[in-house]
Biopython code that builds the backbone (N, CA, C, O; Angstrom):
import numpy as np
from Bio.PDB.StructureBuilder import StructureBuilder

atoms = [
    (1, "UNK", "N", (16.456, 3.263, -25.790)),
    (1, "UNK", "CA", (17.122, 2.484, -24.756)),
    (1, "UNK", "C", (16.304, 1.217, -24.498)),
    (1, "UNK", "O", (15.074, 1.180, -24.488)),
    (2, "UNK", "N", (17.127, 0.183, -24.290)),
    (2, "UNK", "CA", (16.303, -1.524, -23.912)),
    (2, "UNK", "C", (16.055, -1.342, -22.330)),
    (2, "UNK", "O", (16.818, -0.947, -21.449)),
    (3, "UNK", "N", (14.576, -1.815, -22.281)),
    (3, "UNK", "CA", (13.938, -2.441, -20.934)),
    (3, "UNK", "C", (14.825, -2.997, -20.476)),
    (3, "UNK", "O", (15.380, -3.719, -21.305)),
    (4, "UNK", "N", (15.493, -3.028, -18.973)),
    (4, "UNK", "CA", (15.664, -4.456, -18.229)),
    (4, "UNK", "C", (14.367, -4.784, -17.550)),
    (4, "UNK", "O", (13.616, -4.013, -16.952)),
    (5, "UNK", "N", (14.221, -6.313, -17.792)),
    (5, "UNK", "CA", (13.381, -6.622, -16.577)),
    (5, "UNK", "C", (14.201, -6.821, -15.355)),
    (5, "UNK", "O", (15.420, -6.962, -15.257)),
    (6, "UNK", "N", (13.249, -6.801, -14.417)),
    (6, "UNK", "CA", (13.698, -6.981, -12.875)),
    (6, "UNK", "C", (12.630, -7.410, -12.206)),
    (6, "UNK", "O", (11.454, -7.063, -12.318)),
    (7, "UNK", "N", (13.201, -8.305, -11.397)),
    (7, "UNK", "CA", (12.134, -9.343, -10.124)),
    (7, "UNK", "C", (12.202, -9.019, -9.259)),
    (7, "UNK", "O", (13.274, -8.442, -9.073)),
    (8, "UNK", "N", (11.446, -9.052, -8.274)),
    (8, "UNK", "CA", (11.381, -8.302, -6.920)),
    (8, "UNK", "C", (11.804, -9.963, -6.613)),
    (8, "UNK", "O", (11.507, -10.882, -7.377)),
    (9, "UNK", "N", (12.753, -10.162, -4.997)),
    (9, "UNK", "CA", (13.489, -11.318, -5.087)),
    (9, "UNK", "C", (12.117, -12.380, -4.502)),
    (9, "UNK", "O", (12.258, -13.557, -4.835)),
    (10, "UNK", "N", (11.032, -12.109, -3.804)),
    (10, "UNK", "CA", (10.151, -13.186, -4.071)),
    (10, "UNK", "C", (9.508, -14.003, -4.961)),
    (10, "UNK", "O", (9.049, -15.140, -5.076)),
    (11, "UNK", "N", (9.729, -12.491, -5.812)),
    (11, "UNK", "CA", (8.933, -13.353, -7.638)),
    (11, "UNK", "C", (9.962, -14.209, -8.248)),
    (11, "UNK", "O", (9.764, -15.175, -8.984)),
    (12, "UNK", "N", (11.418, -13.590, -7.731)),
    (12, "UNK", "CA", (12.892, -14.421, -8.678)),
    (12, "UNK", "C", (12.199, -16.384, -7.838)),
    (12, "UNK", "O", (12.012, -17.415, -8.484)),
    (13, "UNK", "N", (12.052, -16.222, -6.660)),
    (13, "UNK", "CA", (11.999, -17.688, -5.591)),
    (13, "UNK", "C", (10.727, -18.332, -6.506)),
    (13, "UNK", "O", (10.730, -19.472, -6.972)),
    (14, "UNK", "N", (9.654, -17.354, -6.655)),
    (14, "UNK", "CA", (8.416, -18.175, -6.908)),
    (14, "UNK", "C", (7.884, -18.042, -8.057)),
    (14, "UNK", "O", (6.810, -18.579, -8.326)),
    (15, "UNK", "N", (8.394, -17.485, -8.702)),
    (15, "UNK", "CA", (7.645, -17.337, -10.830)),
    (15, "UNK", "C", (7.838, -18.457, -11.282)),
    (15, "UNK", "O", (8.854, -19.152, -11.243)),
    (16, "UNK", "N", (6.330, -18.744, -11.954)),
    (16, "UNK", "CA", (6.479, -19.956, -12.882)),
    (16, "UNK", "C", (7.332, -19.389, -14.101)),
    (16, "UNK", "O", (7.423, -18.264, -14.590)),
    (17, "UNK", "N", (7.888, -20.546, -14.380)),
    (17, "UNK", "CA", (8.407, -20.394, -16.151)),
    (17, "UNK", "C", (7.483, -20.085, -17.339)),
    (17, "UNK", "O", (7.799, -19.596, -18.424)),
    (18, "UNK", "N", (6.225, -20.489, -16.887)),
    (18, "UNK", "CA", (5.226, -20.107, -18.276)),
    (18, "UNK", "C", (4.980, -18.480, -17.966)),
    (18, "UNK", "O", (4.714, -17.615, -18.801)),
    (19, "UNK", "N", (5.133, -18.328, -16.625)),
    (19, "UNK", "CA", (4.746, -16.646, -16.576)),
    (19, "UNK", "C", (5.899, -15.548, -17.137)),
    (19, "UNK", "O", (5.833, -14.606, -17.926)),
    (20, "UNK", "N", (6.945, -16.117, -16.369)),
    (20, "UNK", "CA", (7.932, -15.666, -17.076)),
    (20, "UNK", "C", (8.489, -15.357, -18.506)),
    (20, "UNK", "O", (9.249, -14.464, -18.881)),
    (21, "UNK", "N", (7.981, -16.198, -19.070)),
    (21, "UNK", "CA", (8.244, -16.366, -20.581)),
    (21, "UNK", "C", (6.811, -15.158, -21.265)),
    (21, "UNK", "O", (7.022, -14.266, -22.087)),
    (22, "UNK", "N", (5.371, -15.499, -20.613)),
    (22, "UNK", "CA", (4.235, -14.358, -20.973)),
    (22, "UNK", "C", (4.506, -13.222, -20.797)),
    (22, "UNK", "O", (4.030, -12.360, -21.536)),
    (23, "UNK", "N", (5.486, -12.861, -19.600)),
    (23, "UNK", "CA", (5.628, -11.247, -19.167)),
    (23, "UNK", "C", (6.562, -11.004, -20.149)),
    (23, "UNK", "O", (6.331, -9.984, -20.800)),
    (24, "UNK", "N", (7.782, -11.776, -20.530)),
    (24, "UNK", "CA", (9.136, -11.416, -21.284)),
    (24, "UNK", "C", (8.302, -10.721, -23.052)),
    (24, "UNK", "O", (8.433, -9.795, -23.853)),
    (25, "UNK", "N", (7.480, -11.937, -22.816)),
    (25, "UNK", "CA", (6.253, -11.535, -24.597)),
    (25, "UNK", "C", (5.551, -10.509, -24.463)),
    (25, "UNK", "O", (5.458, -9.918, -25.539)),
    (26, "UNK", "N", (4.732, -9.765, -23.220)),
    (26, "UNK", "CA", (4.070, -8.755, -23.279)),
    (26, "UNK", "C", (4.816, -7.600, -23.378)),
    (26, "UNK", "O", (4.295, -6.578, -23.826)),
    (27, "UNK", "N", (6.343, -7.635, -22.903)),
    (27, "UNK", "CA", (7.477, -6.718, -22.797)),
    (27, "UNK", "C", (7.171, -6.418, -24.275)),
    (27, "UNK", "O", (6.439, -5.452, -24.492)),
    (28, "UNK", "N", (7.498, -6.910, -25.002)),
    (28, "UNK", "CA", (7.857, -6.672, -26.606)),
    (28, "UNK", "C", (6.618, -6.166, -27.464)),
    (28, "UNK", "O", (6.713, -5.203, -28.225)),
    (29, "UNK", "N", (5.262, -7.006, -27.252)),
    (29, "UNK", "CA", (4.242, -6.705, -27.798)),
    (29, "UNK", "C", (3.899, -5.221, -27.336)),
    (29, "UNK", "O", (3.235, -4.533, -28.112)),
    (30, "UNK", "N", (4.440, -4.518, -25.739)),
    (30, "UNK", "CA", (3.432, -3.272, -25.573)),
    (30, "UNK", "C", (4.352, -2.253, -24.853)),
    (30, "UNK", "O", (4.191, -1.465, -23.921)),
    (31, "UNK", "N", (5.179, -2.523, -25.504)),
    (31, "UNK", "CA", (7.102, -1.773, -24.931)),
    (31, "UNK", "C", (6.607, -0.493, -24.256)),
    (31, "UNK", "O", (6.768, -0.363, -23.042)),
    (32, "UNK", "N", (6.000, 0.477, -24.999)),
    (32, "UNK", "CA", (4.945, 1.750, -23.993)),
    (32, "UNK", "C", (4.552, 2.156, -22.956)),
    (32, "UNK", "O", (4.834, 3.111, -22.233)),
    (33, "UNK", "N", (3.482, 0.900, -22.915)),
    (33, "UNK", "CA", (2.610, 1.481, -22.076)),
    (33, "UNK", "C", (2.988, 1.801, -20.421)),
    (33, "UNK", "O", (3.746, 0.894, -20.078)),
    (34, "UNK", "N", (2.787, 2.598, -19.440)),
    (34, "UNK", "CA", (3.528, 2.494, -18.101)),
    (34, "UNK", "C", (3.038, 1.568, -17.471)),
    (34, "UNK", "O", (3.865, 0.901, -16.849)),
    (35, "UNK", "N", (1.603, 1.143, -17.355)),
    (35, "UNK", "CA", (1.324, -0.605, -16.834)),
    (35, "UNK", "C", (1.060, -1.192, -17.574)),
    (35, "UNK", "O", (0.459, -0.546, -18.432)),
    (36, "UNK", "N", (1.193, -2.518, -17.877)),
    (36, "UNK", "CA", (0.915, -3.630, -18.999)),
    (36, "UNK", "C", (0.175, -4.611, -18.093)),
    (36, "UNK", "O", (0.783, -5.208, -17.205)),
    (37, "UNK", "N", (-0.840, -4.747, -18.260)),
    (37, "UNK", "CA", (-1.988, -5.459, -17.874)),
    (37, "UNK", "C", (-1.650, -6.952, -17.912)),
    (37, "UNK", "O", (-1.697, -7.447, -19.038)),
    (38, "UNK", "N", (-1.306, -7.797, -16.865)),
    (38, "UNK", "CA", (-1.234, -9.119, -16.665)),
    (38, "UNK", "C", (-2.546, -10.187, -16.071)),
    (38, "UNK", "O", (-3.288, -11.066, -16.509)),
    (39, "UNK", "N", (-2.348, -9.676, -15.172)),
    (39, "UNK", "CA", (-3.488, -10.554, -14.330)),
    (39, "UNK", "C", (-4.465, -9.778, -12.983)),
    (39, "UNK", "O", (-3.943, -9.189, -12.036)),
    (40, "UNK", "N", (-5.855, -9.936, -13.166)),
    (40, "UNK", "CA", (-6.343, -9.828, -12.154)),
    (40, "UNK", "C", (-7.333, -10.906, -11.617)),
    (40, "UNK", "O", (-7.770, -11.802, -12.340)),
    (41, "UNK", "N", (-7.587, -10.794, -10.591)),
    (41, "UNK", "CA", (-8.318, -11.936, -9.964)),
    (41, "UNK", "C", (-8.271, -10.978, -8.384)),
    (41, "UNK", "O", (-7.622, -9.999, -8.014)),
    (42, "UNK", "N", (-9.731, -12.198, -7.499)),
    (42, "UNK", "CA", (-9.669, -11.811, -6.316)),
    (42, "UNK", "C", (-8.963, -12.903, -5.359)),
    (42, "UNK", "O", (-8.466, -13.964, -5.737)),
    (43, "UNK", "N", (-9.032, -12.374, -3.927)),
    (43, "UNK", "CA", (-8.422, -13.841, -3.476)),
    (43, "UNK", "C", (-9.233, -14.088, -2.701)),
    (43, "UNK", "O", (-10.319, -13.531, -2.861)),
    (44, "UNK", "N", (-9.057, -15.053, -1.496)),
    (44, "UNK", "CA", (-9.836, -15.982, -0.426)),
    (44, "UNK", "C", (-10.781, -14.834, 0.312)),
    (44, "UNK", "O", (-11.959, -15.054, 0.592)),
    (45, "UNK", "N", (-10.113, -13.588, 0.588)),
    (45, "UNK", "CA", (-10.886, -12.515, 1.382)),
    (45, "UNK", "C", (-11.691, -11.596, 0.374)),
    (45, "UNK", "O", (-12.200, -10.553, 0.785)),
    (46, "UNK", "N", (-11.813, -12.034, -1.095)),
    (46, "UNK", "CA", (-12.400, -10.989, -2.228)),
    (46, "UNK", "C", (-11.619, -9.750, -2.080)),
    (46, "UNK", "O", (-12.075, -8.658, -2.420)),
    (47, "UNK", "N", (-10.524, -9.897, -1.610)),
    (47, "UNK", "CA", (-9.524, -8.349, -2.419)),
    (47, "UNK", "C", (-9.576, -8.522, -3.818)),
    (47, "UNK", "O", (-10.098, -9.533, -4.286)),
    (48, "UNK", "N", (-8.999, -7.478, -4.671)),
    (48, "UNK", "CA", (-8.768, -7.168, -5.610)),
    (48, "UNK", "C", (-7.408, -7.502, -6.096)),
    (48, "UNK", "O", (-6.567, -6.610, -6.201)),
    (49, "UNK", "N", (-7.172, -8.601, -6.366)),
    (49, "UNK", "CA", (-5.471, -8.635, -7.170)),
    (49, "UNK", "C", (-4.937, -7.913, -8.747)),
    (49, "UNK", "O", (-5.051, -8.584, -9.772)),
    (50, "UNK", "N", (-4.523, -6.902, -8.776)),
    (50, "UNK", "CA", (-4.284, -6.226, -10.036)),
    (50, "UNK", "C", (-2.430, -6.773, -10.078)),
    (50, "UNK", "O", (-1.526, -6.526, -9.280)),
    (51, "UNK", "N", (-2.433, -7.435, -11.130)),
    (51, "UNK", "CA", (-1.170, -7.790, -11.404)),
    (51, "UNK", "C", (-0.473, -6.861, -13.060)),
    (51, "UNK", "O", (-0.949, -7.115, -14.166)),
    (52, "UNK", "N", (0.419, -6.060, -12.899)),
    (52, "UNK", "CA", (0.868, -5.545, -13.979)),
    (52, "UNK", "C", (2.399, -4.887, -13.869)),
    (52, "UNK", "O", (3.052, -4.567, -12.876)),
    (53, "UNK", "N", (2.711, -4.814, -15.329)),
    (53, "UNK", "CA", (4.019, -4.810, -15.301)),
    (53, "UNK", "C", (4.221, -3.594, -15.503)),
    (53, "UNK", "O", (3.772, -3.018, -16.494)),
    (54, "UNK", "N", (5.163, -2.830, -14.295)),
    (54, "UNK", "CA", (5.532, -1.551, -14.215)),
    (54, "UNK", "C", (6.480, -0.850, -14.963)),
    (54, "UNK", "O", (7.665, -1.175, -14.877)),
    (55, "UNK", "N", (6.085, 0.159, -15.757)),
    (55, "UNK", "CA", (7.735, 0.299, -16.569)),
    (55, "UNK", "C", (8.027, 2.051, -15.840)),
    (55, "UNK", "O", (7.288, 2.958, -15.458)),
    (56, "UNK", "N", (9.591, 1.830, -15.942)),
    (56, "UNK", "CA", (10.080, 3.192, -15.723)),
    (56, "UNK", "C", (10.591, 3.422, -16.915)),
    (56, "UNK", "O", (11.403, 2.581, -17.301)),
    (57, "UNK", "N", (10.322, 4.468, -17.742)),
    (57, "UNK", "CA", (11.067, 4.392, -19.084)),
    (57, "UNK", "C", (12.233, 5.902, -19.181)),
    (57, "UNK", "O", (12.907, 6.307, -20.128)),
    (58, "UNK", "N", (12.089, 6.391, -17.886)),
    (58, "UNK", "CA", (12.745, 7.155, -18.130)),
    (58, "UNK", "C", (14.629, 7.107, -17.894)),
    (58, "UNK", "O", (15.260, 6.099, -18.213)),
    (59, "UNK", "N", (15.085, 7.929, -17.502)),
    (59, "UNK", "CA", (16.807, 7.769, -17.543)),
    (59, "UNK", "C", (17.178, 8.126, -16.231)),
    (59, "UNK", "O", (18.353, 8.405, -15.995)),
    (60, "UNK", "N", (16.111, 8.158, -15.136)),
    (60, "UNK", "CA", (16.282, 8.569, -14.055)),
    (60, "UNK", "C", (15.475, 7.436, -13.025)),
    (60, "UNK", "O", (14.515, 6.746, -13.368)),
    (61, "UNK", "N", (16.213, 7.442, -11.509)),
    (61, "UNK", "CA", (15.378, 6.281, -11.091)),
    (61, "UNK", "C", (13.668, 6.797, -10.350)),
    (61, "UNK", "O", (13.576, 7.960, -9.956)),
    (62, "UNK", "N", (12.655, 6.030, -10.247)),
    (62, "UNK", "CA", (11.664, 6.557, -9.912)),
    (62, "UNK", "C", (11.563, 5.898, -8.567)),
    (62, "UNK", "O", (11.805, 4.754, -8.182)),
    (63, "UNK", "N", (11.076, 7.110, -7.909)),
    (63, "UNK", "CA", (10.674, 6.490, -6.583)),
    (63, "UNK", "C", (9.200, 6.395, -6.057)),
    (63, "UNK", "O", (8.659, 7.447, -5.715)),
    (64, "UNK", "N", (8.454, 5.118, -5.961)),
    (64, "UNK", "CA", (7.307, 5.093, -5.452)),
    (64, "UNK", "C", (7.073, 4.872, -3.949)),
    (64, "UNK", "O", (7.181, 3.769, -3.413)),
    (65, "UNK", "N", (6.683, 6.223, -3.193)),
    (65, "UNK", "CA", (6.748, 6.470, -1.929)),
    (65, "UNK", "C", (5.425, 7.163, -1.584)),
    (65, "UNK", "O", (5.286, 8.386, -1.600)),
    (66, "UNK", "N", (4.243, 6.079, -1.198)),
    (66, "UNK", "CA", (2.583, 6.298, -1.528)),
    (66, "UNK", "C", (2.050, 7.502, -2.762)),
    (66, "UNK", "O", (1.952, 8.729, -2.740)),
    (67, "UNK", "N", (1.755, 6.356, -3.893)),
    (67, "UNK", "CA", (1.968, 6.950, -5.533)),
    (67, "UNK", "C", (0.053, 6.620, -5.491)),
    (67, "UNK", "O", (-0.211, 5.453, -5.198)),
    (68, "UNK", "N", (-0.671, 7.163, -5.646)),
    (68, "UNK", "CA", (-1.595, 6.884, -5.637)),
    (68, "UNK", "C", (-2.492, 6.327, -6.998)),
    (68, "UNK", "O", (-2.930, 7.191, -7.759)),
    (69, "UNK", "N", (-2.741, 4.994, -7.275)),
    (69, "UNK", "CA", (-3.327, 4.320, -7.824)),
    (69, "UNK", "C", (-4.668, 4.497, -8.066)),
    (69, "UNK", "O", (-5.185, 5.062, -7.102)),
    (70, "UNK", "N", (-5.767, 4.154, -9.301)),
    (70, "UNK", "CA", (-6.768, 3.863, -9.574)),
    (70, "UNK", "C", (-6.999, 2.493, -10.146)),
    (70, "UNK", "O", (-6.080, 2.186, -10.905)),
    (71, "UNK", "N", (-8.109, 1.384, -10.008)),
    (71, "UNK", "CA", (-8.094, 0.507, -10.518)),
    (71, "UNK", "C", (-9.353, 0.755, -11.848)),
    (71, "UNK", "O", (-10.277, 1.230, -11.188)),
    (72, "UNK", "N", (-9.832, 0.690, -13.250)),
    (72, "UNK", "CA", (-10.684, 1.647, -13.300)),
    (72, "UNK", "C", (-11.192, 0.159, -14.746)),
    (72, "UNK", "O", (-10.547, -0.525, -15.540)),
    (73, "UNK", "N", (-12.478, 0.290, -14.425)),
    (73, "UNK", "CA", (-13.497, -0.119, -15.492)),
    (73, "UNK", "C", (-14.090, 0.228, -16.451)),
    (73, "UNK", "O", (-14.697, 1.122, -15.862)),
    (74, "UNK", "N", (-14.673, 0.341, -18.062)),
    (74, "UNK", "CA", (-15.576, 0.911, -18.583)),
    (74, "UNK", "C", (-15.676, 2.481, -17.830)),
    (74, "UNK", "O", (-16.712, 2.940, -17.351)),
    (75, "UNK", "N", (-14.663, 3.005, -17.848)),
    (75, "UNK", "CA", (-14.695, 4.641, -17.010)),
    (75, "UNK", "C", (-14.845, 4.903, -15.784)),
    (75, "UNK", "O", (-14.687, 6.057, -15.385)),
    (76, "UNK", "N", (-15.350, 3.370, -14.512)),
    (76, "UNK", "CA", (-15.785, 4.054, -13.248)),
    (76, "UNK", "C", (-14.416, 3.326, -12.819)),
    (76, "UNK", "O", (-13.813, 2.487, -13.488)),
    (77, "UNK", "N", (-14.041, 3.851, -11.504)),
    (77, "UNK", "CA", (-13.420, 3.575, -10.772)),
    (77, "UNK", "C", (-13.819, 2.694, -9.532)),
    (77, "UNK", "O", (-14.679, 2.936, -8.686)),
    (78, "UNK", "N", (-12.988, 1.620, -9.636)),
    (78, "UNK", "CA", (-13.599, 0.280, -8.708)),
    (78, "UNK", "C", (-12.943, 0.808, -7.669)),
    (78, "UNK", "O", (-13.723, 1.316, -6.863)),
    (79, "UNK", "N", (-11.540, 0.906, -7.299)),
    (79, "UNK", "CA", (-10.544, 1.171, -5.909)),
    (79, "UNK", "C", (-9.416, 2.310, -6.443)),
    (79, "UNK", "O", (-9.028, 2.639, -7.564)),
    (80, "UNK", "N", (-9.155, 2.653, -5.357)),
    (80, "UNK", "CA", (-8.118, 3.674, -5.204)),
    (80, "UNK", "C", (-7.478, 3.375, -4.240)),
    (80, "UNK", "O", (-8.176, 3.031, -3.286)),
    (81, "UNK", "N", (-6.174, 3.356, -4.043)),
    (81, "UNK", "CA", (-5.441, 3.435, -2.807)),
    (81, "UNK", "C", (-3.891, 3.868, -3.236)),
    (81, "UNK", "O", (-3.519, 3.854, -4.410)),
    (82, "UNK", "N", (-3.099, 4.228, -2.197)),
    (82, "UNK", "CA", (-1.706, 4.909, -2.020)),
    (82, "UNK", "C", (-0.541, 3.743, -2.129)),
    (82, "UNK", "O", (-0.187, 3.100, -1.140)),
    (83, "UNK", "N", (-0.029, 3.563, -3.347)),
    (83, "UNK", "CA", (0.907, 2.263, -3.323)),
    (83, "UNK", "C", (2.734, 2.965, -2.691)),
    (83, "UNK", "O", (3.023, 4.158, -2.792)),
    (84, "UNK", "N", (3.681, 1.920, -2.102)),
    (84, "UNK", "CA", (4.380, 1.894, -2.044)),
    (84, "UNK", "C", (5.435, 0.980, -2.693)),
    (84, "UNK", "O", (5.444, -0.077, -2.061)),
    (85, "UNK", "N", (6.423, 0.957, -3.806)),
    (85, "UNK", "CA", (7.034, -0.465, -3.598)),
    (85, "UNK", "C", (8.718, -0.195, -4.191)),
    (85, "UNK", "O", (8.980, 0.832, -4.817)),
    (86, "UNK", "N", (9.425, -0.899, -3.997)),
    (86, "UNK", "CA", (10.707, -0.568, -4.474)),
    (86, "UNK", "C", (10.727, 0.415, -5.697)),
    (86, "UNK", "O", (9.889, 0.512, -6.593)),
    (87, "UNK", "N", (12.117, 1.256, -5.479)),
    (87, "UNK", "CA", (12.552, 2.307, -6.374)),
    (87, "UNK", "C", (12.721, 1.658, -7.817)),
    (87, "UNK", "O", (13.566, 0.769, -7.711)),
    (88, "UNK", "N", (12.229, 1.753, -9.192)),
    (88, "UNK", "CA", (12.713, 1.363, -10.539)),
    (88, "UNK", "C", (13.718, 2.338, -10.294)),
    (88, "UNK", "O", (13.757, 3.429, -9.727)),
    (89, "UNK", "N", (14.854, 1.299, -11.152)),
    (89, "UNK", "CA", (16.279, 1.787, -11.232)),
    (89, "UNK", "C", (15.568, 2.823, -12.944)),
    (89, "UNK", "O", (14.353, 2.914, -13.119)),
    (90, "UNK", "N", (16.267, 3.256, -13.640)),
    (90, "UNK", "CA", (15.994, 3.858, -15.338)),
    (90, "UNK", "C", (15.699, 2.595, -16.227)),
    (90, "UNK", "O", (16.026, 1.518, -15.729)),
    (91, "UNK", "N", (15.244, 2.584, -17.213)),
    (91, "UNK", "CA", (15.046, 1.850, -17.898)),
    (91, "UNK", "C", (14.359, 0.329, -17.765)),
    (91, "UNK", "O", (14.583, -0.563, -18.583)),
    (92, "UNK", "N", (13.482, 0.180, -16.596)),
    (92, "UNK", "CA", (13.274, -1.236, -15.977)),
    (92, "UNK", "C", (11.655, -0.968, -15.886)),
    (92, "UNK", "O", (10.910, 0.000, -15.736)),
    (93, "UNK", "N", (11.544, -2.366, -16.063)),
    (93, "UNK", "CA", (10.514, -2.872, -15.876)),
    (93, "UNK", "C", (10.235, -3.882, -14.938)),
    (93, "UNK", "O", (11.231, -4.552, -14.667)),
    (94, "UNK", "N", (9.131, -4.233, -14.313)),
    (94, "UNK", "CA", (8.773, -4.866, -13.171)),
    (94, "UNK", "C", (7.364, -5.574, -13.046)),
    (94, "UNK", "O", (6.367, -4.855, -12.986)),
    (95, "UNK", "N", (7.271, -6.564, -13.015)),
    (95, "UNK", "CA", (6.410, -7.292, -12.624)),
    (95, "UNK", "C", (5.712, -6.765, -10.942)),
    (95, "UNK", "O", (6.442, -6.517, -9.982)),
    (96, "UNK", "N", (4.224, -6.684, -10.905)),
    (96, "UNK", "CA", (3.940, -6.140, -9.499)),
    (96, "UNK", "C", (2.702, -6.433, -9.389)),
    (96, "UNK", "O", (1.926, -6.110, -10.288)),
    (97, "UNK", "N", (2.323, -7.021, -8.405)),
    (97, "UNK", "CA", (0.854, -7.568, -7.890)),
    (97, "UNK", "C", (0.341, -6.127, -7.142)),
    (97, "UNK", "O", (1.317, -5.631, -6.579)),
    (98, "UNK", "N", (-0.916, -5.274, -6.951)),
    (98, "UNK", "CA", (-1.169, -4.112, -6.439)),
    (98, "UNK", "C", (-2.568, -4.944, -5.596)),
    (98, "UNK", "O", (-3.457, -5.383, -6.326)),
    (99, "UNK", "N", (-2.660, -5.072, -4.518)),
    (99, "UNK", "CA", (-3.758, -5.495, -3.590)),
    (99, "UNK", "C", (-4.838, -4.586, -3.525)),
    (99, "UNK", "O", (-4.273, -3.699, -2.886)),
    (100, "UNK", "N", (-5.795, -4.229, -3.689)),
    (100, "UNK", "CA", (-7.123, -3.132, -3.340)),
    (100, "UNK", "C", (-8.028, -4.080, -2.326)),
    (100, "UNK", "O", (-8.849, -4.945, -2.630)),
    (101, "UNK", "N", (-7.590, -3.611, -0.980)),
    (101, "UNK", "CA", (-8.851, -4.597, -0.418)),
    (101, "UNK", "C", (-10.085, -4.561, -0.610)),
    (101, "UNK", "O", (-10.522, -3.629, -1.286)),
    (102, "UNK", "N", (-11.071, -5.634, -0.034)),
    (102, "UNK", "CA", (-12.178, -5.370, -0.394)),
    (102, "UNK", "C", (-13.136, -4.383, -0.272)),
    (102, "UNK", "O", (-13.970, -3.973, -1.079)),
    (103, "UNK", "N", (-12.761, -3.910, 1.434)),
    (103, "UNK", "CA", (-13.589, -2.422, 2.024)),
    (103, "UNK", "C", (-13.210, -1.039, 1.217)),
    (103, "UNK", "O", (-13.607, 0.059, 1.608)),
    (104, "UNK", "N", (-12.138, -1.276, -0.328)),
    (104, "UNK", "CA", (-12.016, -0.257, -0.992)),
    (104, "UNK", "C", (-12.343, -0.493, -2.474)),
    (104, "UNK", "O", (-11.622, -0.142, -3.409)),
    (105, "UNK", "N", (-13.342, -1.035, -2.558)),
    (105, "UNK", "CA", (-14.144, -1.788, -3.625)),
    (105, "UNK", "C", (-15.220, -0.664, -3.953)),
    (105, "UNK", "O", (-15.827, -0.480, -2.898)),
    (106, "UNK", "N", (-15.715, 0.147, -4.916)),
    (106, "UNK", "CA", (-16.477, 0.871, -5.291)),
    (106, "UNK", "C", (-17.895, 0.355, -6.057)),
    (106, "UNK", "O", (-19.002, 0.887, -6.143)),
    (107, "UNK", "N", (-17.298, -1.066, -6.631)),
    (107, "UNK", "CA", (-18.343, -1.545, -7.305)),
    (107, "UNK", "C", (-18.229, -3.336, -7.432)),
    (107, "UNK", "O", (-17.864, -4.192, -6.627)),
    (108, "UNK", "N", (-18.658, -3.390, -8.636)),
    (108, "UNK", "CA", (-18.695, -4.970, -8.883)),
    (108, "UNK", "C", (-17.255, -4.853, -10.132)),
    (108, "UNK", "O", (-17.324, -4.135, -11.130)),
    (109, "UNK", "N", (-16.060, -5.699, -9.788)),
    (109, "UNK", "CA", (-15.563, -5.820, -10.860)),
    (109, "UNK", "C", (-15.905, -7.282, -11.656)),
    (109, "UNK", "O", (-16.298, -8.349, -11.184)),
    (110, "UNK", "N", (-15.504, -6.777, -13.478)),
    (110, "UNK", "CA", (-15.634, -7.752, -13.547)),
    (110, "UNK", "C", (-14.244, -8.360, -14.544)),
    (110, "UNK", "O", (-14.364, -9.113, -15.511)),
    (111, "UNK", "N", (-13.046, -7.844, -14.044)),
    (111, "UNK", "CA", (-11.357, -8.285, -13.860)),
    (111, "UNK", "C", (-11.382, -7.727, -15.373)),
    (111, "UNK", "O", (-10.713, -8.417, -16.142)),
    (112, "UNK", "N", (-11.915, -6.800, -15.852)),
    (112, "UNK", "CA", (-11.278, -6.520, -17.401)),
    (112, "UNK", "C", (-11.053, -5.099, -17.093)),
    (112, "UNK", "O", (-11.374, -4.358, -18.021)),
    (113, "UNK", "N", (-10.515, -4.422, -15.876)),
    (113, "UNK", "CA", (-9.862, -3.070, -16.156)),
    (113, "UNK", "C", (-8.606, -2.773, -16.134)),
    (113, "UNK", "O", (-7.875, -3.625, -16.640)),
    (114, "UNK", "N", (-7.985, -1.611, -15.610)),
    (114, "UNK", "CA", (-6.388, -1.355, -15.779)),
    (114, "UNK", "C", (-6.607, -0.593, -14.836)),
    (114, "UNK", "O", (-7.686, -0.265, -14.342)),
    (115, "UNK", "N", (-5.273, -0.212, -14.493)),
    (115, "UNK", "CA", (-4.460, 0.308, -13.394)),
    (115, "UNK", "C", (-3.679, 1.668, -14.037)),
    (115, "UNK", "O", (-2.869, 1.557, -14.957)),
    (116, "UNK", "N", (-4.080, 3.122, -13.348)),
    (116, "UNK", "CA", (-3.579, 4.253, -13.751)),
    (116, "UNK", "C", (-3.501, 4.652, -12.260)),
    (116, "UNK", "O", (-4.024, 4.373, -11.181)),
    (117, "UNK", "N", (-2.279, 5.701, -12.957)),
    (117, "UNK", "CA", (-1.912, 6.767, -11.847)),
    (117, "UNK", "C", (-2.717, 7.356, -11.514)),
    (117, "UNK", "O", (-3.190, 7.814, -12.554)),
    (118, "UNK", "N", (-3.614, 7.927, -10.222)),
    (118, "UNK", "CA", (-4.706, 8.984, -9.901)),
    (118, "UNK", "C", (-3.636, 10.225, -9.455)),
    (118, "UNK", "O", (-2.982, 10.534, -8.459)),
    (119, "UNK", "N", (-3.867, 10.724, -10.790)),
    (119, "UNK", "CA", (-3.114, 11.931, -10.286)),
    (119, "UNK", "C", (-4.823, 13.457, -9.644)),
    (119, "UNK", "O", (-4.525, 14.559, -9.183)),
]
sb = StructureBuilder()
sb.init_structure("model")
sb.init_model(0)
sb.init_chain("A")
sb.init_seg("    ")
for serial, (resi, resn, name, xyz) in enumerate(atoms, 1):
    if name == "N":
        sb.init_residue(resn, " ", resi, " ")
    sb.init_atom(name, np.array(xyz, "f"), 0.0, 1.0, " ", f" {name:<3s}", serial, name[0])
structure = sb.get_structure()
């Protein structure tokens, strides 16, 4: 079955076109994986910005209703916290910024990890 992408309607108002076009390319290059690693960076307060593209690949819709996240480095775990964010319909994918504030910072990142489910 084909990915749809889908925008959460702030990203439809505010996505650049060059991003748009990178996420549409990472779609294809890593069709798999359940997060696809886009962007991280911190911001003005040193949170943690983990930006990645969410896939639901299954045939059913998923509901994320505090799904608990790891942000994770070379094996340690920098942050953890309980995400909430709109339901993936089946087959969709999603662009999604995940915030870890700073007071849930475990270590020093240095923006080359990924984002897994803490089950």
């Amino acid at each position: 079955m084909v990915q749809t992408l889908m925008l959460h309607p702030a990203w439809e108002k505010t996505i650049d076109p060059n991003d748009l076009s990178q996420i549409q390319q990472l779609l294809q290059q890593e069709p798999d994986q359940r997060f696809i690693p886009y962007r991280q960076a911190f911001n003005h307060r040193d949170d943690l910005l983990v930006t990645v593209i969410v896939q639901n690949r299954s045939e059913h819709p998923e509901e994320w209703e505090g799904r608990p996240l790891a942000y994770v480095e070379k094996g340690q775990t920098i942050a953890e916290k309980n995400f909430s964010i709109h339901t993936l319909p089946p087959f969709t994918s999603m662009p999604w910024t995940f915030i870890f504030e700073k007071g849930l910072l475990n270590g020093q990142s240095e923006l080359r990890g990924l984002l897994i489910e803490n089950i």
